[in-house]
C-alpha positions in Angstrom: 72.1 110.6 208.2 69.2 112.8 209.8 70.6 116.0 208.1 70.3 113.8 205.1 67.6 112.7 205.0 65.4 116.2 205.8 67.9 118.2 203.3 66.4 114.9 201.1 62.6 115.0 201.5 62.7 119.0 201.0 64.7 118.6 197.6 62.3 115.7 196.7 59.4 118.3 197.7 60.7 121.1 195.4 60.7 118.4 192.2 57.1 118.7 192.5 55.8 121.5 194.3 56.4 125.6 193.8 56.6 126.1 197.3 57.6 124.2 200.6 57.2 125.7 204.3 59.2 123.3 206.3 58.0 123.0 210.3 60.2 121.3 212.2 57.7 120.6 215.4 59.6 121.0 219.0 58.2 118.1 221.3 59.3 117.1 224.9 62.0 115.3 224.0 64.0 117.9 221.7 63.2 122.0 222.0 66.7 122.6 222.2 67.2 120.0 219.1 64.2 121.6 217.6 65.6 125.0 217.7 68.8 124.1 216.2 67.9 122.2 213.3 65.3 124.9 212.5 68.2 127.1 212.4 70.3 125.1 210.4 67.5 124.5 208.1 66.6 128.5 207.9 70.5 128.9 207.1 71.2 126.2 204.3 67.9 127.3 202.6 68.1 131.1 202.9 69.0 131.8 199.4 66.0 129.9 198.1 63.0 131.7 197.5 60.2 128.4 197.4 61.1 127.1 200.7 60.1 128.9 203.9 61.2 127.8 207.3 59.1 128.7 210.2 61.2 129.5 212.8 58.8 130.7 214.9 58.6 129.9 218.9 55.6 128.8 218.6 53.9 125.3 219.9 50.9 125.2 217.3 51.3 125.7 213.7 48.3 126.4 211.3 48.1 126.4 207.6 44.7 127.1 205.2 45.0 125.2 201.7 41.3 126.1 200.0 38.8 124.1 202.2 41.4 122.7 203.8 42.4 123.6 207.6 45.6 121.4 209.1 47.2 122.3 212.4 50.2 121.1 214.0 51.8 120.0 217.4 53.6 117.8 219.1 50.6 116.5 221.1 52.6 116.5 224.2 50.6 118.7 226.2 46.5 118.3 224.9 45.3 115.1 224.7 43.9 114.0 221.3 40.1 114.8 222.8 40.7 118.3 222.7 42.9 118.8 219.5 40.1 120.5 217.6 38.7 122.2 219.9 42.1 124.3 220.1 42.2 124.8 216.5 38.4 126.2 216.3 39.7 129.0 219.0 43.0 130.0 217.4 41.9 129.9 214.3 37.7 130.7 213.9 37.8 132.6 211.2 39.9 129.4 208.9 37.6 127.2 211.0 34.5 129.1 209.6 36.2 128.8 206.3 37.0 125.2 205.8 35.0 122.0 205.5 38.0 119.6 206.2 39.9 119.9 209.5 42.7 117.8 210.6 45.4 117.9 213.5 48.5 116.5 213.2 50.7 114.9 215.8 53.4 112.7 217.0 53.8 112.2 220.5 52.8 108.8 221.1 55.0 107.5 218.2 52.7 105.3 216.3 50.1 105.7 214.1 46.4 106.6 215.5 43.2 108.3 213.5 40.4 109.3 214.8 37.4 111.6 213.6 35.7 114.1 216.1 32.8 116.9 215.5 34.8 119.2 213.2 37.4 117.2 211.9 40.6 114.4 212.1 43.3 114.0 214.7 46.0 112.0 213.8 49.0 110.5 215.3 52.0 109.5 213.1 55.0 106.8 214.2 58.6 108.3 213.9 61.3 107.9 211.4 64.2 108.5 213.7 65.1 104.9 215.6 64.7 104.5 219.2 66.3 107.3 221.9 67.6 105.5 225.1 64.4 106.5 226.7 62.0 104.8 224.5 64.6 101.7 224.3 64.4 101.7 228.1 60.4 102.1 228.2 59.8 98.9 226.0 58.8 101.3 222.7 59.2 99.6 219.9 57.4 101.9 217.1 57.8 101.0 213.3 59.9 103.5 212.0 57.7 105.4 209.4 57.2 108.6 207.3 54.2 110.0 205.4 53.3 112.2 203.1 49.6 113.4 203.0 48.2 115.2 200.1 45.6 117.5 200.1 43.3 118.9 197.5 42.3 122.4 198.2 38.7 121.3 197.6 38.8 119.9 200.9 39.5 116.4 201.2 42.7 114.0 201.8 43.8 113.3 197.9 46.2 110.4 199.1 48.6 109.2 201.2 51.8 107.9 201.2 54.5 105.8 203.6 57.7 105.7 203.6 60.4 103.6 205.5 64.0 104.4 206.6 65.2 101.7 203.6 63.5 103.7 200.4 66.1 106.2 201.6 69.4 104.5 202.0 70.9 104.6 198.8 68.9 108.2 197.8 70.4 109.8 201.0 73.5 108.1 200.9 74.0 109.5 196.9 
């Protein structure tokens, strides 16, 4: 239901947006899984002009939106501390550009905000259910999704969650 449910969420993204570049983040867990679905995602959307699929190698992933600066990464490798601080050298000219800055992550599988000089971290739980490992380590994270909107002006618009349920019948249809 995995393929599903990302084949879903892009669909649902084209209903209201021209365009949708689709990231698919490796993490410690899953490079090789990473790589693949990318693939797979790069294939079944090749002949459609509004979706873009980074299939980049690389770790970090940046995107300016007006004011708005967000970054993404696993978070498996620089602690939350130091998020931002990676952004402003990767990216100083965006960095100069922007007024709202945000990083976003999943590593630690549930959700955790928190503002630093320059800008937001954040931390999101994980809509897959539980791998043997995390079973085994006593994780128990809510399975979640969101969706954050951002208004070029520079500020978070609104957010939304979802949870593997909304999806069942949508997926299965």
């Amino acid at each position: 239901i995995g393929w599903l449910l990302i084949e879903y969420v892009i669909m649902a993204a084209l209903e209201r947006h021209k365009f949708v570049r689709v990231i698919f983040e490796k993490g410690n867990h899953d490079e090789a899984t990473a790589a693949i679905v990318t693939r797979f995602l790069k294939r079944l959307y090749r002949d459609e002009p509004r979706v873009s699929v980074d299939d980049s190698e690389a770790f970090w992933h940046y995107y300016e939106h007006g004011k708005v600066l967000l970054g993404t990464n696993h978070g498996d490798r620089v602690k939350m501390e130091k998020q931002l601080g990676v952004m402003a050298h990767d990216m100083p000219e965006a960095w100069g550009r922007t007024t709202y800055r945000m990083m976003l992550t999943g590593h630690v599988h549930h959700e955790h905000r928190k503002e630093f000089p320059g800008g937001w971290v954040e931390s999101f739980g994980v809509l897959p259910p539980a791998d043997a490992h995390a079973h085994r380590g006593g994780y128990r994270s809510v399975q979640q999704m969101h969706a954050l909107v951002f208004h070029r002006d520079g500020y978070l618009a609104s957010r939304h969650m979802f949870y593997p349920g909304m999806f069942d019948a949508k997926v299965a249809a």
